[in-house]
N, C-alpha and C positions, 0 to 999 in steps of 0.2 A: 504494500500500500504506500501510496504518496504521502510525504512527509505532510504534505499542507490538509490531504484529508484527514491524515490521523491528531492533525492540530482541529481541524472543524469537528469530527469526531469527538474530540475533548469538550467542546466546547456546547457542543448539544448532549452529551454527558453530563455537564454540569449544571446545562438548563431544569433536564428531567428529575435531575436529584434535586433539586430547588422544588419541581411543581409537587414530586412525590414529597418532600418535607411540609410543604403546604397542603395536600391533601390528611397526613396522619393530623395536624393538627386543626384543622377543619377552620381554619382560618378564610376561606376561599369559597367561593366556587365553585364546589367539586366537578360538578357539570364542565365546566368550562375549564377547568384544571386536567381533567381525565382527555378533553376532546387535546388539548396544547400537547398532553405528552405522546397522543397518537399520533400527531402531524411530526413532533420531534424526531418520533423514532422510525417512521416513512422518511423521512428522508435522509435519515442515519443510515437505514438500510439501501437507498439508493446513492447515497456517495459512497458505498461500501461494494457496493454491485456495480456502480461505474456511470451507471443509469441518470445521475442528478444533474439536469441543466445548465450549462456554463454561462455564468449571470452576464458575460459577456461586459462586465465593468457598469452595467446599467441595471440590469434585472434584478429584484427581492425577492425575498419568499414569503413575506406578508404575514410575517411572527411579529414585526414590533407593531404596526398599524393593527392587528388584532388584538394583541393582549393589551395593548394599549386602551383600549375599547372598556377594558371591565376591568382592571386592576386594580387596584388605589394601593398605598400612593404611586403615584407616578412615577416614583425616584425607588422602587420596589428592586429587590436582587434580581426578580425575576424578570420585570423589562427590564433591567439591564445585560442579563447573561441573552436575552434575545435579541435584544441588540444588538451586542456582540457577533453573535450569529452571522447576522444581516453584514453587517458591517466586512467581516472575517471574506464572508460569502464573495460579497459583491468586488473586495479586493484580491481573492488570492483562488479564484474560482470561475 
């Protein structure tokens, strides 16, 4: 595997482990927590299979514009670690 996937790989790793620690403590969502870490780990498994879209320096995957949508606060580990994401994505993908 490519170094820069096994770095985005980390990185939605560490989103899910954030949505699953919000889920045990039911802080959240759960609805909307359960549906983020299904999309996280789709696309985990397609930058893993080779299959995932090259943002081509322009395209997102539309994790922080969603979670953004129902989180509070705003400034949350969780949009930021999907941010990151996004960001990761859209430079090195």
């Amino acid at each position: 595997m490519k170094p820069k996937t096994e770095e985005f790989i980390k990185l939605i790793d560490k989103a899910i482990d954030i949505s699953q620690d919000m889920l045990s403590m039911k802080s959240h969502n759960s609805e909307r927590l359960n549906q983020l870490i299904t999309i996280l780990k789709n696309i985990k498994n397609d930058a893993i299979d080779g299959t995932l879209e090259s943002s081509k320096g322009s395209i997102n995957l539309g994790l922080s514009r969603n979670t953004s949508d129902w989180i509070e606060p705003l400034d949350s580990p969780l949009l930021n670690a999907v941010g990151e994401i996004e960001k990761y994505y859209q430079k090195n993908l």
